[in-house]
Each structure stands twice: as structure tokens, then as C-alpha cells.
C-alpha positions as CSV (number, residue, x, y, z in Angstrom):
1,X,-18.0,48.3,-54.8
2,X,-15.3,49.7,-52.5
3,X,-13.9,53.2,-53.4
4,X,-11.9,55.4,-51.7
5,X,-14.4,58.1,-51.2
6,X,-16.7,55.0,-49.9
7,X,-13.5,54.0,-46.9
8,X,-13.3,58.0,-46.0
9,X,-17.1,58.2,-45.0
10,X,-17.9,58.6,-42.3
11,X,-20.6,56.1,-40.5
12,X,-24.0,57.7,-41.3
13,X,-22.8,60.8,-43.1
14,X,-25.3,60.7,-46.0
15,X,-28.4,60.9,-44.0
16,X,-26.8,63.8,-42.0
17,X,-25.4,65.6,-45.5
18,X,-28.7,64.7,-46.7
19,X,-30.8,65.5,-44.4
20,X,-29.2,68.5,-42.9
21,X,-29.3,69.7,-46.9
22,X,-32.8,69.5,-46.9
23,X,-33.1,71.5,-43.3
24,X,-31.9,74.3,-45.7
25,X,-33.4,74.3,-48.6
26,X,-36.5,74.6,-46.5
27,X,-35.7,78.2,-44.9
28,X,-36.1,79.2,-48.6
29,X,-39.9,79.3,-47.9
30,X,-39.0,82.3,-45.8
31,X,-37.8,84.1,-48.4
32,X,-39.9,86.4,-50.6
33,X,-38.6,85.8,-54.2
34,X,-39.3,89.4,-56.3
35,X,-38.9,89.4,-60.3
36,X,-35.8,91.3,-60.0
37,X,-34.5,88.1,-58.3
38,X,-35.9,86.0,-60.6
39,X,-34.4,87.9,-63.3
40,X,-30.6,87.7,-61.8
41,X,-30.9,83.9,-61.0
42,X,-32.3,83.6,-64.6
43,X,-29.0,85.5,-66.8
44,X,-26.7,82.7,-64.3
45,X,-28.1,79.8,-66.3
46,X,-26.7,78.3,-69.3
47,X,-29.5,79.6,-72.9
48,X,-31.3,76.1,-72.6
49,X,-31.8,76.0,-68.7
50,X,-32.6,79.9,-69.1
51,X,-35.5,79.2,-72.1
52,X,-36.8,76.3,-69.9
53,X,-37.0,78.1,-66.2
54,X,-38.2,81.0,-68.1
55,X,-41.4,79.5,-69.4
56,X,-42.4,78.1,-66.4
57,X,-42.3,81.3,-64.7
58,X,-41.2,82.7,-60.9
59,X,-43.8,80.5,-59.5
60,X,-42.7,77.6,-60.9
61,X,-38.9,78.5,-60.0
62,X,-39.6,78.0,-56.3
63,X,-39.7,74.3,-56.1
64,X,-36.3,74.0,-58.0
65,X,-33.3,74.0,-55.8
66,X,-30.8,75.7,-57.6
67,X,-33.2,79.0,-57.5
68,X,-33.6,77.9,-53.8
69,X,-30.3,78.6,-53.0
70,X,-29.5,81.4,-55.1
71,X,-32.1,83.1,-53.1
72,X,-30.9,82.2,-49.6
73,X,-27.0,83.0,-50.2
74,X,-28.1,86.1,-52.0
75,X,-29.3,87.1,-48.6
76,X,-26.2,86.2,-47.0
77,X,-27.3,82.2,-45.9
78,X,-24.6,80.3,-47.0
79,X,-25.2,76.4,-47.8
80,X,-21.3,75.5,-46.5
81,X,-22.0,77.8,-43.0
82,X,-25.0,76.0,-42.5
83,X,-23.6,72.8,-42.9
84,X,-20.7,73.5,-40.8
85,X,-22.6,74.6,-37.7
86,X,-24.7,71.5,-38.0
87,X,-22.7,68.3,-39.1
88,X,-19.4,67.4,-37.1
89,X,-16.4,68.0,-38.4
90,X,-15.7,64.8,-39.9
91,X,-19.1,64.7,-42.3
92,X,-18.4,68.3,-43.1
93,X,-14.9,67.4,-44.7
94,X,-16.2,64.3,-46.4
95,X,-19.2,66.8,-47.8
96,X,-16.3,69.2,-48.9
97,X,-14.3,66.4,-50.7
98,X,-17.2,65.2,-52.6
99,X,-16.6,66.1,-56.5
100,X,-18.9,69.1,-58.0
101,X,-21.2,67.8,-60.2
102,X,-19.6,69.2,-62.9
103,X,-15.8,67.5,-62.4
């Protein structure tokens, strides 16, 4: 199935999106998450994802990715800067045209 985002993208992009993604995620092992961060990450999420994360605990929040990066661009590590100094130009705007999750 040809669409156009699949004639924009570029040769090997999604292994470099992909992998360079996960490169960042990873630095969140650096980062000591406190309750108090917990707490904020948790009063961002919709009631049901809020319940659910909250029962599992801080611990538990760790290995989930949106917590991940809440952490690291809390402390000023943004997921598009570190993109942009890793993937060439052309994989970074075909990253920044993909549709949010949510469109």
C-alpha cells in the first residue's frame, strides 16, 4: 500500500527514528525519579491512566515511556533536540510530519 507519507520517507528512516528514539529513552536510567515527580507526571494523565499508573506505583512507572520522557524534558532533555542533533535533516522532517497519535 503506497501513501504519501510512505513516497516522502526517506530510505531507512524508521530504523534511525526508531532506533535513535530508543538511544533516548535510555538516558532516563540516569535520572533519579523522586515522588514529587511522580506525583506531577501522575495529575498530567487522563482519571483512568492516573488510577492505573497509580497502583502500580513509582517503581513500576519507570519502565513506561511516557513517564520516561516526562522525566528527561523536565530536566531540560528534549526528545525533538535530541533527535535533531542525531538524524539528518531529511529523517528529522519526515519524524516531524508524522501525525500525533492523537490526530
Amino acid at each position: 500500500m503506497n501513501t504519501n507519507l510512505d513516497l516522502a520517507m526517506p530510505a531507512g528512516a524508521l530504523g534511525d527514528i526508531a532506533f535513535t528514539t530508543y538511544l533516548y529513552y535510555r538516558e532516563a536510567r540516569h535520572v533519579n525519579a523522586s515522588p514529587a515527580d511522580f506525583a506531577t507526571w501522575l495529575a498530567t494523565l487522563p482519571a483512568a491512566r492516573r488510577a492505573h499508573a497509580e497502583s502500580r506505583g513509582l517503581a513500576s512507572a519507570r519502565s513506561i515511556p511516557d513517564f520516561k520522557r516526562f522525566l528527561l524534558e523536565r530536566r531540560g532533555f528534549s526528545l525533538t533536540d535530541f533527535l535533531a542533533a542525531r538524524l539528518s535533516p531529511r529523517v528529522l522532517a519526515f519524524w516531524q510530519d508524522l501525525p500525533d497519535e492523537d490526530e
